[in-house]
Backbone bond lengths (Angstrom), bond angles and torsions (degrees), N, CA, C in turn:
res aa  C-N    CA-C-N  psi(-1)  N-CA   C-N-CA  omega(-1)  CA-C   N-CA-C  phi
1 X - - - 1.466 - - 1.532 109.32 -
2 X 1.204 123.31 125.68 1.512 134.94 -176.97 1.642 90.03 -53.78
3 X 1.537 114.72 158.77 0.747 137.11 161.35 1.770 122.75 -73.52
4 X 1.449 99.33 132.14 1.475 86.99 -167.81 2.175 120.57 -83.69
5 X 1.288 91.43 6.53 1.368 110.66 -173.97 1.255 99.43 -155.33
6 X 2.072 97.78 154.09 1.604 127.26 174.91 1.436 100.35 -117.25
7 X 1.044 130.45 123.43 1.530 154.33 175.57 1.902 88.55 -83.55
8 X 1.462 89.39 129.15 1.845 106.15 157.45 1.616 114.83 -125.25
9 X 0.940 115.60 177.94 1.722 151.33 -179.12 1.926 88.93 -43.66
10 X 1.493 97.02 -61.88 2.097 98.74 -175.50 1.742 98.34 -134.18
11 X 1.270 120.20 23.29 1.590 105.57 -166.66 1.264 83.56 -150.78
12 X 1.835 111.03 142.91 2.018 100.41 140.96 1.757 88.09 -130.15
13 X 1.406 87.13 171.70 1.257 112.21 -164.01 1.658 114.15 -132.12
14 X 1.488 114.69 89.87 1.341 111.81 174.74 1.478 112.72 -61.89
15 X 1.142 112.56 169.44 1.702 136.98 176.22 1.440 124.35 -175.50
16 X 1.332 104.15 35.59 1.492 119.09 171.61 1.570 100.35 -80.82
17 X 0.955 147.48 -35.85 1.646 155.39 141.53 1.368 135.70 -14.02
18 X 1.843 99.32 -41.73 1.607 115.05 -155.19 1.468 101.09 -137.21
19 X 1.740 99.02 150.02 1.298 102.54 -179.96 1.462 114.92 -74.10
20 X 1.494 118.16 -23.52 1.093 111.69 173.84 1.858 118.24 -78.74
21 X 0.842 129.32 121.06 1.428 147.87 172.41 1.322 117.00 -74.29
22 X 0.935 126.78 155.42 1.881 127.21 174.38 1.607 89.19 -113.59
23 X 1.563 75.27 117.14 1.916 113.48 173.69 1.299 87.52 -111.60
24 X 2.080 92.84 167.93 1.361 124.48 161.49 1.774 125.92 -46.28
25 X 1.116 84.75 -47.09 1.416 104.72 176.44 1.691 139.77 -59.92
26 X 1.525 83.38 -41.60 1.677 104.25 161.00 1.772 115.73 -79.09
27 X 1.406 85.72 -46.93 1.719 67.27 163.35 1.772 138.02 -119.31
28 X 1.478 80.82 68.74 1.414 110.23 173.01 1.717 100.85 -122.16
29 X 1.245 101.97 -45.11 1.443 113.27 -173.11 1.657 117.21 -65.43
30 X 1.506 92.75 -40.42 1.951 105.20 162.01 1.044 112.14 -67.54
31 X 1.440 136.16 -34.41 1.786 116.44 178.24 1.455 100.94 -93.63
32 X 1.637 143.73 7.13 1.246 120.91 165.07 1.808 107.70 -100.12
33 X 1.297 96.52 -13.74 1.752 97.76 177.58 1.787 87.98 -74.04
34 X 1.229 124.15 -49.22 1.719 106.17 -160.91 1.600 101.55 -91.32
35 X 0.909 115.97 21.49 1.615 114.54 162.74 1.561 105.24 -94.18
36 X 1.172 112.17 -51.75 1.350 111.46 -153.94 1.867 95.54 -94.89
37 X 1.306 116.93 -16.31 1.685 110.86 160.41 1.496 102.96 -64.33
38 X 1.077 126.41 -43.97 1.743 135.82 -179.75 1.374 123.77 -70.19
39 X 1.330 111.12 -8.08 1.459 128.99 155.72 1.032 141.17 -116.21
40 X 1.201 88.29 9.16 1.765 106.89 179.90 1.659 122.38 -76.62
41 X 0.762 103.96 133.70 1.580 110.70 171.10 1.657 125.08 -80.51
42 X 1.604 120.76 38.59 1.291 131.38 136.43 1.414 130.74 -170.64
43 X 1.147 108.15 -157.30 1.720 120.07 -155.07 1.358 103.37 -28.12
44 X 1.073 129.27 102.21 2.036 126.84 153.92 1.588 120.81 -89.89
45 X 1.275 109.89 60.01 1.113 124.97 171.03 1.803 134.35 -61.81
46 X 1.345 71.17 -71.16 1.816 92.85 -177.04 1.579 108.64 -153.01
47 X 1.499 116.08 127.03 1.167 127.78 -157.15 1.707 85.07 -131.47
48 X 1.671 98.36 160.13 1.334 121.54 152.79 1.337 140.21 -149.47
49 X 1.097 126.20 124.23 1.792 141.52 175.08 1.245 110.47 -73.01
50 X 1.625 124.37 124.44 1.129 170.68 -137.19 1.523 95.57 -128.25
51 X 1.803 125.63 84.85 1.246 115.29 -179.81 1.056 135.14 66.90
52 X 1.458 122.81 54.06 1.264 160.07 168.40 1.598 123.26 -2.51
53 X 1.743 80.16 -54.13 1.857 97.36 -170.93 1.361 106.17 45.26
54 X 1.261 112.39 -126.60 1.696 118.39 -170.41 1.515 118.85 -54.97
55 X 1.596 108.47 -38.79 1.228 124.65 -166.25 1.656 109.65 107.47
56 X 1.440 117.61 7.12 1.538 130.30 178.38 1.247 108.52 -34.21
57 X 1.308 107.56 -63.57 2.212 115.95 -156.86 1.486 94.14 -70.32
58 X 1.490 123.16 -53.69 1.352 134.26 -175.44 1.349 105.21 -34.32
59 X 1.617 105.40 -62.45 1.707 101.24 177.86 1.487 118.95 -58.36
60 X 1.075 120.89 -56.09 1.795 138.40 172.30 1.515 99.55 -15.17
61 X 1.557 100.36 -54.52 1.851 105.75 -151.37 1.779 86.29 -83.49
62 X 1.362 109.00 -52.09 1.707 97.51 -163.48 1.339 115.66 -48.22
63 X 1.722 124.49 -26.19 1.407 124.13 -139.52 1.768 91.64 -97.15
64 X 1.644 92.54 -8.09 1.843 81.51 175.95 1.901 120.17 -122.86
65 X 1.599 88.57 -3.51 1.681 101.07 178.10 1.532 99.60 -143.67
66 X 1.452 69.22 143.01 2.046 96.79 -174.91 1.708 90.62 -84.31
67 X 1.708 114.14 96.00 1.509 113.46 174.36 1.621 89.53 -137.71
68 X 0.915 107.13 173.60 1.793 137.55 160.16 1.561 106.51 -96.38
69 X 1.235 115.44 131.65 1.653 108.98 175.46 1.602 95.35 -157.59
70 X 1.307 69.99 149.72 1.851 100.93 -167.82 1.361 105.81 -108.99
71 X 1.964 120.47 114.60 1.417 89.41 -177.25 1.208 81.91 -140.31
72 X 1.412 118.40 154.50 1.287 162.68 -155.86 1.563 119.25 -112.65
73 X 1.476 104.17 118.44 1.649 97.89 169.36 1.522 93.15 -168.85
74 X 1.983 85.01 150.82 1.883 97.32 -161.27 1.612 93.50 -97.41
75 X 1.274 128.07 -16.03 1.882 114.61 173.86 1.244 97.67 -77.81
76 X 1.672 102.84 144.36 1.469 105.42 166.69 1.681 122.29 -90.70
77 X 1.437 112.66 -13.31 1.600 103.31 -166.98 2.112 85.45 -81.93
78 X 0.994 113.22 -20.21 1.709 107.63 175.88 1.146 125.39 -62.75
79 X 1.904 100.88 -55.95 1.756 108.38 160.59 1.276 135.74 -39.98
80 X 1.706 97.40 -31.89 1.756 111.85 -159.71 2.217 80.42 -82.03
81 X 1.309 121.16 -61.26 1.252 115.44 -163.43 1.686 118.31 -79.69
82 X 1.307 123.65 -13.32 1.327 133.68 133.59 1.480 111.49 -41.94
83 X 1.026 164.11 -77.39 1.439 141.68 94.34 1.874 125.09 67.90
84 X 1.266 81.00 -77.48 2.008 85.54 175.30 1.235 92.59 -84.44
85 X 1.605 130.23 -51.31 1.434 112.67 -152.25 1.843 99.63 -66.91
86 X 1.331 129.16 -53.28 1.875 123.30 156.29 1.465 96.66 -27.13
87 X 1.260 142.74 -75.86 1.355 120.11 -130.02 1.646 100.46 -82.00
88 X 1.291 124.73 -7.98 1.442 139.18 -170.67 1.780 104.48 -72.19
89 X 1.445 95.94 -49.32 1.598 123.88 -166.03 1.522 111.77 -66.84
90 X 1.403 118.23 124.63 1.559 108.36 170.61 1.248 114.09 -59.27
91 X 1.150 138.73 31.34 1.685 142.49 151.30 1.042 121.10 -107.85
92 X 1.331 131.49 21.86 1.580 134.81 173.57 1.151 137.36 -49.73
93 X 1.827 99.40 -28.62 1.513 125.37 158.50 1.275 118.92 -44.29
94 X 1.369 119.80 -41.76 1.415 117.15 -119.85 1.875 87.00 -133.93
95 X 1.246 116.25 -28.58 1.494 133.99 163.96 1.852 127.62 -54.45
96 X 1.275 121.43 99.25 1.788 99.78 -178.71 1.665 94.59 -116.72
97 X 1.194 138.29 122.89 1.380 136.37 138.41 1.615 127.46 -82.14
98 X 1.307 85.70 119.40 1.891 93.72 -171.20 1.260 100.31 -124.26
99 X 1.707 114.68 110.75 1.479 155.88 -179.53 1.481 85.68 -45.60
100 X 1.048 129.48 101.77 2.138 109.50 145.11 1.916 82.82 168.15
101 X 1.623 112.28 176.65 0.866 157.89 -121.92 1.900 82.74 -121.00
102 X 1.713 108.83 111.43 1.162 97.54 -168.33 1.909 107.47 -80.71
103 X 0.848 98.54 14.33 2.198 112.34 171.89 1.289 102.12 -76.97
104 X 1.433 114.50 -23.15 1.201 123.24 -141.50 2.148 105.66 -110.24
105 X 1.267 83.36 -22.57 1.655 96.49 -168.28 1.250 122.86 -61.99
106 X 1.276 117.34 117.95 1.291 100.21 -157.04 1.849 116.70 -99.30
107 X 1.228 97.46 6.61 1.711 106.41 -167.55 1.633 106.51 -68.06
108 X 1.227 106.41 114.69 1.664 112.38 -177.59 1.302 132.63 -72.78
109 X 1.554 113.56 0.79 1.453 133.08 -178.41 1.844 116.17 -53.53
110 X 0.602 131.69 -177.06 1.771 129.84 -177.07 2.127 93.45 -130.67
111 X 0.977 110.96 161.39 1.167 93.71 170.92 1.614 107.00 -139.72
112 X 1.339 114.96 171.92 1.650 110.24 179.70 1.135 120.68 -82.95
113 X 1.516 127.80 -45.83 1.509 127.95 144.28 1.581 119.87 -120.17
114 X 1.153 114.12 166.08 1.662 134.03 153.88 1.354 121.61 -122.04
115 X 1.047 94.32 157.87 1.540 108.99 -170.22 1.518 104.49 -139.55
116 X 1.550 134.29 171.34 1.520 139.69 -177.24 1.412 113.59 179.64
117 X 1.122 143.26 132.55 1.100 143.05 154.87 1.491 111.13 -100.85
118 X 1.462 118.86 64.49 1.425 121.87 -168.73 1.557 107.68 -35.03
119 X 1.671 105.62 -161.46 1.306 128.05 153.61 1.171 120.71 -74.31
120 X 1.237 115.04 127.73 1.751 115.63 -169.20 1.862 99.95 -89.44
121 X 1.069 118.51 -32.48 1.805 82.13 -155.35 2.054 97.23 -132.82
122 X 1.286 87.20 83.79 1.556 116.11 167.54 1.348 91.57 -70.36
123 X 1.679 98.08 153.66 1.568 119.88 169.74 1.830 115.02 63.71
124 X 1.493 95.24 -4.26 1.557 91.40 176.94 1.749 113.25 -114.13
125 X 1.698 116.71 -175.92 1.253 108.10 -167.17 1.434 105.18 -88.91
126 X 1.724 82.72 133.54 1.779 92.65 -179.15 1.582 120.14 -70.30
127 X 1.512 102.41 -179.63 1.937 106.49 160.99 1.441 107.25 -79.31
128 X 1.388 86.57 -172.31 1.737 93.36 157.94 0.778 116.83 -123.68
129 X 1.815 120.94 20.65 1.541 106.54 137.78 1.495 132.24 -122.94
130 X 1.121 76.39 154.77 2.203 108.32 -156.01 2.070 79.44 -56.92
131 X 1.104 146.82 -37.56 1.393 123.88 176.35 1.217 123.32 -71.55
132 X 1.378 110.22 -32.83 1.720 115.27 158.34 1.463 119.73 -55.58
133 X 1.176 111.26 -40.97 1.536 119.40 -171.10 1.251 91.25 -62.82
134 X 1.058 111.32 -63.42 2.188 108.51 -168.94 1.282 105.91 -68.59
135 X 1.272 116.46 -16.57 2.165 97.65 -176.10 1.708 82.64 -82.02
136 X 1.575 128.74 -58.68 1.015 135.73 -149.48 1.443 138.56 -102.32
137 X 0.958 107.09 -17.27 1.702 118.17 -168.17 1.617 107.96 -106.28
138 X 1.581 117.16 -23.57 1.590 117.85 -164.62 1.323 123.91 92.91
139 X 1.610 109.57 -11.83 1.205 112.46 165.42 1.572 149.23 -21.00
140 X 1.331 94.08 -27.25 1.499 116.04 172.42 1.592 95.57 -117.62
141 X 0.984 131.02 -128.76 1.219 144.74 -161.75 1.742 109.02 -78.17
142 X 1.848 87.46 128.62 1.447 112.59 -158.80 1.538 99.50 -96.58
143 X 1.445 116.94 150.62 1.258 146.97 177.82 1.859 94.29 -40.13
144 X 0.701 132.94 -79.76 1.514 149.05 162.94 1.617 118.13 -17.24
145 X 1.512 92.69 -40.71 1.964 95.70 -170.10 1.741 91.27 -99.70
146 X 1.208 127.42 -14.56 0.849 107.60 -164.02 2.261 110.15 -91.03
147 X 1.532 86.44 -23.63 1.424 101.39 158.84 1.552 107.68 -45.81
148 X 1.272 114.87 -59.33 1.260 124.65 -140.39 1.434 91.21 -78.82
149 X 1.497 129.54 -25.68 1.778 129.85 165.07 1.120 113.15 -62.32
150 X 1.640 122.41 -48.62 1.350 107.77 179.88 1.602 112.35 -66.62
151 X 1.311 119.57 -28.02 1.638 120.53 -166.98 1.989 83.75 -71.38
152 X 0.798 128.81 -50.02 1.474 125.82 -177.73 1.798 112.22 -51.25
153 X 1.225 105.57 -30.68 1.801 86.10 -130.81 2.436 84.42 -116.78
154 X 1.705 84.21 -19.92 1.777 87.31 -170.03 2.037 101.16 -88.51
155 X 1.171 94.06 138.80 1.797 107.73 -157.61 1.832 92.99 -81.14
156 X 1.182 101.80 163.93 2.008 101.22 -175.93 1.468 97.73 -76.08
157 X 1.709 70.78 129.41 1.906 91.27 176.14 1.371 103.02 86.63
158 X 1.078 134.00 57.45 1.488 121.02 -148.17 1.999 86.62 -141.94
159 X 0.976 137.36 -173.89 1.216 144.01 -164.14 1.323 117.86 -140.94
160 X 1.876 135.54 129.56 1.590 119.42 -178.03 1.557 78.49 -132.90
161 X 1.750 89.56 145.47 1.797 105.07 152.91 1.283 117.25 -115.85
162 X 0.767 122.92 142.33 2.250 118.55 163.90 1.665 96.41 -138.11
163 X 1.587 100.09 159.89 1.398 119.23 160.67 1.838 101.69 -113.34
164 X 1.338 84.54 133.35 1.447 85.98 159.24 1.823 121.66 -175.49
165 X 1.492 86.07 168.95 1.695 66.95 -160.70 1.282 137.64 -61.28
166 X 1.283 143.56 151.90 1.518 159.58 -140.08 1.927 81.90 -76.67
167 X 0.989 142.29 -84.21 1.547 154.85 -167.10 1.594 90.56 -33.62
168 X 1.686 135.44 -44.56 1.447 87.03 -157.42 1.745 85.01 -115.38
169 X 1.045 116.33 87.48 1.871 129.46 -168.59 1.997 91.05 -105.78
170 X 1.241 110.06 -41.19 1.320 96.99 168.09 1.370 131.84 -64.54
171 X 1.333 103.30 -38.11 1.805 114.43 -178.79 1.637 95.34 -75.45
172 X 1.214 114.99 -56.48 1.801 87.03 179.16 1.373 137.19 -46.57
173 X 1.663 102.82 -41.67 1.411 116.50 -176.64 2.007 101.00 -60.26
174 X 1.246 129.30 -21.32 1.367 115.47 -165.82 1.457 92.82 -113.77
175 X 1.293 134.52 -2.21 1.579 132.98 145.78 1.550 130.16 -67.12
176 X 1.602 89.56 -28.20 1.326 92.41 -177.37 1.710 103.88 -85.17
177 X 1.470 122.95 -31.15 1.387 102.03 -179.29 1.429 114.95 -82.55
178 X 1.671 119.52 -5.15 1.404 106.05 170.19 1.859 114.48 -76.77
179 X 1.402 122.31 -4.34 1.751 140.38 161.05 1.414 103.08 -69.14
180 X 1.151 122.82 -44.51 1.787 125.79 -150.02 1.227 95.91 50.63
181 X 1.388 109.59 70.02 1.865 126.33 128.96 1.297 122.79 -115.25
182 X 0.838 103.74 143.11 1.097 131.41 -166.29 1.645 125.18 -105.60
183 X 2.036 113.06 132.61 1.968 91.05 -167.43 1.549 97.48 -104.29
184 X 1.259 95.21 171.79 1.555 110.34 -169.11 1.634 88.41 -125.93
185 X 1.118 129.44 -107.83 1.301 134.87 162.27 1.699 126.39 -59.14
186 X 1.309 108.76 152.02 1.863 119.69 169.49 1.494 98.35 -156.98
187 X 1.485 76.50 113.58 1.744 98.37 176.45 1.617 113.44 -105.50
188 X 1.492 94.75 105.58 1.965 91.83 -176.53 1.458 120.36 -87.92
189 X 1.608 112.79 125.42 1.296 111.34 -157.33 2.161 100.60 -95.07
190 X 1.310 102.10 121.75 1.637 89.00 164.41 1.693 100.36 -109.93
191 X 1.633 118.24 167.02 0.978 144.53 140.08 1.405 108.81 -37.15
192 X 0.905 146.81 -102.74 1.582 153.39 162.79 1.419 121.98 -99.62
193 X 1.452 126.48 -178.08 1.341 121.17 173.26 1.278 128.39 -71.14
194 X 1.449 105.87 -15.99 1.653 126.98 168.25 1.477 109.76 -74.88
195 X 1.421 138.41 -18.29 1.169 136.02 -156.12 1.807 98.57 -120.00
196 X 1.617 94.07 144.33 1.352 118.29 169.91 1.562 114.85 -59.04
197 X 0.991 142.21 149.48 1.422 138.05 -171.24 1.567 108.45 -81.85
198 X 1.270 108.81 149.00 1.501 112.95 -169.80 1.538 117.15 -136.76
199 X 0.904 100.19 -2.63 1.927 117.21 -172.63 1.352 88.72 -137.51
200 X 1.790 103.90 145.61 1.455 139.60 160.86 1.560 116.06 -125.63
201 X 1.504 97.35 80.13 1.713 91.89 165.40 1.568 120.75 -94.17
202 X 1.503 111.25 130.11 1.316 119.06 -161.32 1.981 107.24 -123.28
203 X 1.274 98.01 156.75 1.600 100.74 168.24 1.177 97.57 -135.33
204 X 1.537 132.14 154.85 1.391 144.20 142.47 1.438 124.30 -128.25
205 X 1.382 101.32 -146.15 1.813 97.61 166.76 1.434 82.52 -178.47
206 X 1.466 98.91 -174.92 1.558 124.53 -167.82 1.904 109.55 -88.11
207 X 0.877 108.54 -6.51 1.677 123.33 -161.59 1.557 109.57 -108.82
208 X 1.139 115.54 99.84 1.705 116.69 164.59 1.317 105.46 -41.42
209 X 1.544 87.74 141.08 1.965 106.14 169.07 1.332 95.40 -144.99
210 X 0.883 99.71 149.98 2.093 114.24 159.18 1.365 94.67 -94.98
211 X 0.942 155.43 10.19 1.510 121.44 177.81 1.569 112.56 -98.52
212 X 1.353 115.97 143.82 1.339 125.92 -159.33 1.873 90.63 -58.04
213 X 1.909 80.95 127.99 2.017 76.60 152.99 1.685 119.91 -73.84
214 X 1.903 94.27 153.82 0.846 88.35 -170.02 1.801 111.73 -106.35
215 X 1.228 128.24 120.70 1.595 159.31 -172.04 1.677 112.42 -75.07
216 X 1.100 90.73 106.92 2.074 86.22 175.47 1.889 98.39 -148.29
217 X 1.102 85.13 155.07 2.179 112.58 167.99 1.201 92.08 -92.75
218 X 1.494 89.80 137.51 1.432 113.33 152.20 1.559 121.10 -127.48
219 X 1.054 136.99 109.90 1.648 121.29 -172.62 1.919 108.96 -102.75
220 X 1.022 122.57 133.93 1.610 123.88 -177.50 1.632 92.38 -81.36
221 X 1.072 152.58 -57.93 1.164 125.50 -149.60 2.154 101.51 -125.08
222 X 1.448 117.53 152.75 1.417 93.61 -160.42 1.817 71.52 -112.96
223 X 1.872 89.82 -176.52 1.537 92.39 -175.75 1.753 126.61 -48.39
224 X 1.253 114.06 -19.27 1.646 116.28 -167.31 1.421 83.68 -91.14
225 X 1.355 136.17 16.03 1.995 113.20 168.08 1.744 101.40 93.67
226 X 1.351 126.54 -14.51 1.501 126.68 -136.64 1.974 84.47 -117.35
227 X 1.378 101.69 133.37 1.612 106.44 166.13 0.993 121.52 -71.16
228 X 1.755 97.69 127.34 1.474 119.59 -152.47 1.716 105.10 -63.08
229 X 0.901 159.80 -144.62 1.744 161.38 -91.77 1.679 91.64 178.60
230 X 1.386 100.59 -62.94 1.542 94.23 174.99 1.284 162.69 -65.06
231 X 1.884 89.03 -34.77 1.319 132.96 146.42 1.865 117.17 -44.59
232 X 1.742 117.58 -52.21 1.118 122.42 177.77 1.702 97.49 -77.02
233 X 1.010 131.80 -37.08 1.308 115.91 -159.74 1.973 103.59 -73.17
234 X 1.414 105.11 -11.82 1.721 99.21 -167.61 1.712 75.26 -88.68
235 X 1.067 125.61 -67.50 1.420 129.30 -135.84 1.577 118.06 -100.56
236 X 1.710 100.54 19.35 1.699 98.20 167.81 1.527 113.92 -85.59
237 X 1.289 145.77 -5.65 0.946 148.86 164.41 1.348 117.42 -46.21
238 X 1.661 105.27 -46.84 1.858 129.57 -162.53 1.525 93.55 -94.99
239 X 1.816 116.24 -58.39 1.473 84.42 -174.92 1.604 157.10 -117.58
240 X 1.158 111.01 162.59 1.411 110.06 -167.58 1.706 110.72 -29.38
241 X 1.415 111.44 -35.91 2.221 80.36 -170.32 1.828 89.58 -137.80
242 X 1.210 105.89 39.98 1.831 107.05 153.34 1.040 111.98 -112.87
């Protein structure tokens, strides 16, 4: 029986509740979104998460930047346990989850960054269940509308992350210029050094630049099975025995 919780460094995070689970992947993507919010060169005010699920990224980013973040998710048994796992966390302050439909949100604030680990697998065959469909399939909110929230909701000069998968890197790139966003970084995620890349973690913002984005590999595991250098260097903060 899976474990119904992931233990961190100062946080754990149940997901016996939610379809979304805490993978490798997500939290790889939470310690390079709060690295590079933590190195960033502006306003870290007030941030927001795009589909909450557990409340994973939310924690990731708080445990390394002093922000306010607003995160969002349309299942309720996720919201409700997104929820305990915040109120558990010494960031409880600083944490808001608001239950509803981010089309739907009505808070008029601009924010300094966002972040999302959407639904990964639009256009393909769903489950038959309606919580899978929304963590996973796109069922609710499409690749396209969800552009169109961050182009709404992220303030000028403002910062976006997403994960998503490595296969549809073309369809984003021609979504994103019908938003006018713009990328800054693309971080290509492989399985190992033997493996084809499978993750697209990206940053942009709202602001044209000419300067070349900047493109890097990342692989989680190197040929001996053992996490690679890079992998430990994002994620020794979060985990328990790196």
């Amino acid at each position: 029986m899976p474990n119904p919780y992931f233990r961190f460094k100062q946080f754990t995070v149940h997901h016996d509740r939610t379809a979304m689970k805490v993978t490798t992947d997500a939290c790889l993507f939470g310690a390079w979104v709060s690295e590079r919010i933590r190195n960033g060169q502006f306003n870290k005010h007030h941030a927001l998460e795009i589909g909450a699920g557990t409340g994973l990224l939310s924690l990731m980013v708080a445990q390394q930047n002093e922000i306010s973040i607003d995160a969002v998710e349309i299942d309720a048994s996720a919201a409700e346990q997104a929820c305990e796992n915040i109120k558990e966390s010494p960031w409880k302050e600083r944490i808001y989850i608001h239950h509803t439909d981010i089309l739907h949100y009505k808070d008029h604030k601009q924010y300094d960054c966002i972040f999302s680990n959407p639904p990964f697998y639009e256009h393909e065959i769903q489950s038959s269940n309606d919580k899978k469909n929304l963590a996973h399939h796109g069922a609710g909110l499409k690749l396209e509308e969800l552009l169109r929230v961050i182009s709404n909701f992220l303030r000028k000069d403002g910062l976006f992350f997403l994960l998503l998968p490595y296969k549809r890197i073309a369809e984003i790139e021609q979504l994103l210029k019908r938003q006018q966003l713009f990328l800054i970084n693309k971080m290509v995620v492989r399985q190992s050094v033997h493996h084809q890349p499978f993750r697209l973690m990206l940053m942009g913002t709202n602001k044209k630049t000419d300067i070349p984005v900047d493109e890097k590999i990342i692989s989680i595991w190197d040929e001996n099975r053992q996490y690679t250098t890079d992998f430990i260097s994002l994620l020794k903060e979060y985990y328990l025995y790196l």
